[in-house]
Kinemage of the C-alpha trace (Angstrom):
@kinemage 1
@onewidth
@group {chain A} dominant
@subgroup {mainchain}
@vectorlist {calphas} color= white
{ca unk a 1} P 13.201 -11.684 -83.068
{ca unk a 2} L 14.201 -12.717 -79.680
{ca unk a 3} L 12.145 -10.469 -77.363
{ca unk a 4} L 9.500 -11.327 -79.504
{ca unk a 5} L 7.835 -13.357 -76.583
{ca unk a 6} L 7.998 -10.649 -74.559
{ca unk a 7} L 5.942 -7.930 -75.811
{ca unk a 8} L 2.505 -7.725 -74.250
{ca unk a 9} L -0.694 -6.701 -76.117
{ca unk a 10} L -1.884 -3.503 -74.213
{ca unk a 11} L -4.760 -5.035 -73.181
{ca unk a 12} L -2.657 -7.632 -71.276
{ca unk a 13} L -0.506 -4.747 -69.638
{ca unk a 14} L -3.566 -2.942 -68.536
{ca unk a 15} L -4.994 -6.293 -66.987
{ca unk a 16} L -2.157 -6.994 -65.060
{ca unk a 17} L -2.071 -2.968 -63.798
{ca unk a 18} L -5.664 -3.909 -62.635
{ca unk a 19} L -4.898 -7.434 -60.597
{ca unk a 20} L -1.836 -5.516 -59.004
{ca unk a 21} L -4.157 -2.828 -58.106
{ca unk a 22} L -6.686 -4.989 -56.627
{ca unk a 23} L -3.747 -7.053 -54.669
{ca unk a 24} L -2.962 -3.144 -53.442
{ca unk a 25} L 0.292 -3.099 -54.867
{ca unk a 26} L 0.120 0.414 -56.281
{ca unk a 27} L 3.491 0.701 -57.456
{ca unk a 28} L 3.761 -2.243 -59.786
{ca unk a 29} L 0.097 -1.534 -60.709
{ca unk a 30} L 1.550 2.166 -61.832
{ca unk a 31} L 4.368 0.493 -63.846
{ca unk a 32} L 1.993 -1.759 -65.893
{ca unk a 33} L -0.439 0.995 -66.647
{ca unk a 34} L 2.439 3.292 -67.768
{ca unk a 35} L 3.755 0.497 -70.286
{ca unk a 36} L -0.040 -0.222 -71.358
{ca unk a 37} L 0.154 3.608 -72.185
{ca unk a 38} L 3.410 3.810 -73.508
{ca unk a 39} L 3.981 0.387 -75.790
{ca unk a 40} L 0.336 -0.429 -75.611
{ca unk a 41} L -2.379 -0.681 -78.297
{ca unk a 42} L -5.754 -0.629 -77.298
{ca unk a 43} L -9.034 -1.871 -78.718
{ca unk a 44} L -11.057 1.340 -78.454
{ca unk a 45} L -10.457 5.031 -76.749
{ca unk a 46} L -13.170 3.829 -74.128
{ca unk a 47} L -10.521 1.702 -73.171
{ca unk a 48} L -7.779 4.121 -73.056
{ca unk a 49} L -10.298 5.703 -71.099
{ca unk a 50} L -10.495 3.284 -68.463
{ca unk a 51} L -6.617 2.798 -68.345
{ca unk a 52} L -6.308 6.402 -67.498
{ca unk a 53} L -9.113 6.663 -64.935
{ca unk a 54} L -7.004 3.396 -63.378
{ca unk a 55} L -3.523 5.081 -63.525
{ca unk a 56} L -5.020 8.351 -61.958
{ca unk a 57} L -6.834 5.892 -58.932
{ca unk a 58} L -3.315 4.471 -58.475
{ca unk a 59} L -1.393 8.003 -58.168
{ca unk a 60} L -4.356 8.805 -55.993
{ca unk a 61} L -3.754 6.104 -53.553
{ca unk a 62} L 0.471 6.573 -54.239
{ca unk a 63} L -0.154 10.321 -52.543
{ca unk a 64} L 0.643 11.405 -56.399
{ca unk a 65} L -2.553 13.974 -56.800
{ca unk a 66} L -1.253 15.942 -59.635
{ca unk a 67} L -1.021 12.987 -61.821
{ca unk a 68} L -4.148 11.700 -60.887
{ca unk a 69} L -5.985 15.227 -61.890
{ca unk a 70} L -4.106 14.795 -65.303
{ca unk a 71} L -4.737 11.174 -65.787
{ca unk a 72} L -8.296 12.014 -65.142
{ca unk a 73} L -8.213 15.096 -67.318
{ca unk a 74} L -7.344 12.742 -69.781
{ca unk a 75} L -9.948 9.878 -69.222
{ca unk a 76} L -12.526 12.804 -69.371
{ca unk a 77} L -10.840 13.986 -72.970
{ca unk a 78} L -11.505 10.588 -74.514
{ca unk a 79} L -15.131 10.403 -72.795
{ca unk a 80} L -16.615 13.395 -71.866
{ca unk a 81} L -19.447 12.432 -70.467
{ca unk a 82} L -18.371 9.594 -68.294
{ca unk a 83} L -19.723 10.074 -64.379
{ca unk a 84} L -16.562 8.119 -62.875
{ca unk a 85} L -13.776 10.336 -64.689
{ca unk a 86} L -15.815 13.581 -63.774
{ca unk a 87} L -15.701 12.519 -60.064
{ca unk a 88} L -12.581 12.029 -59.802
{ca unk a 89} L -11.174 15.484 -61.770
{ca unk a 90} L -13.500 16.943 -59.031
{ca unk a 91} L -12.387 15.426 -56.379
{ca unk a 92} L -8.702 15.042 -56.679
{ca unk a 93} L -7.741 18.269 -55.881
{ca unk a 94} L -9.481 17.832 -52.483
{ca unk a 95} L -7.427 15.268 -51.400
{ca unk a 96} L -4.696 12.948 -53.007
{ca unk a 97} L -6.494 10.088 -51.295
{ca unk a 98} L -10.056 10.406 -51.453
{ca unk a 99} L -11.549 7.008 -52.278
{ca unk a 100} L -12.500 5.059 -50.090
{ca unk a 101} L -13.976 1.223 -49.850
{ca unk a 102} L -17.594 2.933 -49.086
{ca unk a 103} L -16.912 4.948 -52.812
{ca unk a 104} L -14.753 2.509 -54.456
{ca unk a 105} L -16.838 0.318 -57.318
{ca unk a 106} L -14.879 -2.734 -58.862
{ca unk a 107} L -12.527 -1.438 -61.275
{ca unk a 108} L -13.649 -3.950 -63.848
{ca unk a 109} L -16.918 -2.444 -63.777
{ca unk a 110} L -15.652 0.379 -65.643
{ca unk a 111} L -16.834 2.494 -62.307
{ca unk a 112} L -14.366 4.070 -59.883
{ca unk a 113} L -14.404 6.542 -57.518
Protein backbone atom coordinates (compact mmCIF):
# COMPACT_ATOMS: atom_id res chain seq x y z
CA UNK A 1 0.00 0.00 0.00
CA UNK A 2 1.01 3.50 0.55
CA UNK A 3 2.65 3.48 4.01
CA UNK A 4 4.28 0.62 2.79
CA UNK A 5 7.68 2.58 2.82
CA UNK A 6 7.21 3.42 6.07
CA UNK A 7 7.20 0.48 8.21
CA UNK A 8 10.52 -0.26 9.85
CA UNK A 9 11.91 -3.79 10.49
CA UNK A 10 12.27 -3.94 14.38
CA UNK A 11 15.67 -4.26 14.17
CA UNK A 12 15.86 -0.83 12.44
CA UNK A 13 13.55 0.75 15.24
CA UNK A 14 15.69 -0.63 17.94
CA UNK A 15 18.91 0.80 16.14
CA UNK A 16 17.70 4.08 15.88
CA UNK A 17 16.42 3.88 19.90
CA UNK A 18 20.20 3.08 20.41
CA UNK A 19 21.92 6.16 18.23
CA UNK A 20 19.27 8.51 19.99
CA UNK A 21 20.36 7.10 23.20
CA UNK A 22 23.92 7.51 22.60
CA UNK A 23 23.23 11.28 21.17
CA UNK A 24 21.42 11.48 24.93
CA UNK A 25 18.19 12.15 23.60
CA UNK A 26 16.26 9.89 25.94
CA UNK A 27 12.93 10.75 24.92
CA UNK A 28 13.03 9.99 21.23
CA UNK A 29 15.31 7.04 22.15
CA UNK A 30 12.10 5.84 24.46
CA UNK A 31 9.72 6.34 21.47
CA UNK A 32 11.77 4.13 19.07
CA UNK A 33 12.25 1.36 21.55
CA UNK A 34 8.49 1.38 22.37
CA UNK A 35 7.60 1.00 18.50
CA UNK A 36 10.54 -1.71 18.16
CA UNK A 37 8.41 -3.41 20.98
CA UNK A 38 5.15 -2.70 19.84
CA UNK A 39 5.23 -3.12 15.70
CA UNK A 40 8.60 -4.74 15.86
CA UNK A 41 9.81 -8.25 14.91
CA UNK A 42 12.91 -9.35 16.14
CA UNK A 43 15.52 -11.88 15.09
CA UNK A 44 15.88 -13.77 18.37
CA UNK A 45 14.51 -13.24 22.21
CA UNK A 46 18.28 -12.34 23.01
CA UNK A 47 17.44 -9.48 21.11
CA UNK A 48 14.24 -8.62 22.65
CA UNK A 49 16.39 -8.97 25.47
CA UNK A 50 18.65 -6.30 24.72
CA UNK A 51 15.78 -3.92 23.56
CA UNK A 52 14.33 -4.19 26.97
CA UNK A 53 17.52 -3.83 29.01
CA UNK A 54 17.85 -0.46 26.54
CA UNK A 55 14.26 0.84 27.18
CA UNK A 56 14.70 0.23 31.03
CA UNK A 57 18.45 2.33 30.77
CA UNK A 58 16.40 5.06 29.05
CA UNK A 59 13.46 5.28 31.80
CA UNK A 60 16.39 5.09 34.15
CA UNK A 61 18.06 8.14 32.91
CA UNK A 62 14.16 9.79 32.09
CA UNK A 63 13.75 9.62 36.23
CA UNK A 64 11.08 6.74 35.13
CA UNK A 65 12.40 3.88 37.79
CA UNK A 66 9.36 1.80 37.82
CA UNK A 67 9.55 1.13 34.20
CA UNK A 68 13.00 0.52 34.21
CA UNK A 69 12.57 -2.34 37.11
CA UNK A 70 9.85 -3.83 34.71
CA UNK A 71 11.71 -3.45 31.53
CA UNK A 72 14.49 -5.17 33.29
CA UNK A 73 12.22 -7.75 34.85
CA UNK A 74 11.53 -8.46 31.48
CA UNK A 75 15.08 -8.59 29.85
CA UNK A 76 15.85 -11.02 32.81
CA UNK A 77 12.52 -13.25 31.73
CA UNK A 78 13.89 -13.78 28.23
CA UNK A 79 17.59 -14.39 29.66
CA UNK A 80 17.88 -15.40 32.96
CA UNK A 81 21.15 -15.58 33.41
CA UNK A 82 22.38 -12.43 31.82
CA UNK A 83 24.86 -10.29 34.40
CA UNK A 84 23.75 -6.78 32.80
CA UNK A 85 19.82 -7.33 33.23
CA UNK A 86 20.44 -8.73 36.86
CA UNK A 87 22.31 -5.46 37.72
CA UNK A 88 20.11 -3.39 36.78
CA UNK A 89 16.70 -5.19 38.47
CA UNK A 90 19.06 -4.79 41.52
CA UNK A 91 19.89 -1.66 41.28
CA UNK A 92 16.96 0.26 40.04
CA UNK A 93 15.12 0.43 42.97
CA UNK A 94 18.09 2.24 44.59
CA UNK A 95 17.97 4.99 42.51
CA UNK A 96 16.11 5.96 39.19
CA UNK A 97 19.48 7.17 37.96
CA UNK A 98 22.15 4.98 38.89
CA UNK A 99 24.48 4.55 35.92
CA UNK A 100 26.97 6.32 35.51
CA UNK A 101 29.90 6.86 32.67
CA UNK A 102 32.40 4.94 35.25
CA UNK A 103 29.47 1.81 35.03
CA UNK A 104 28.11 2.46 31.71
CA UNK A 105 29.57 -0.24 28.90
CA UNK A 106 28.67 0.57 25.15
CA UNK A 107 25.23 -0.40 24.60
CA UNK A 108 26.17 -2.25 21.45
CA UNK A 109 28.19 -4.46 23.45
CA UNK A 110 25.21 -6.07 24.69
CA UNK A 111 26.61 -4.78 28.34
CA UNK A 112 24.92 -2.01 30.34
CA UNK A 113 24.86 -0.95 33.59
Amino acid sequence: GEDSGLLVPGSDLKRLGDEAFEAGDFERALEYYNSAVAYGKMDSLLVYADLYLMRAETCARLGRPREALEDAERATQLRPIWLPALLCKVTRPISSNFVSSATSIDAHSGEIC
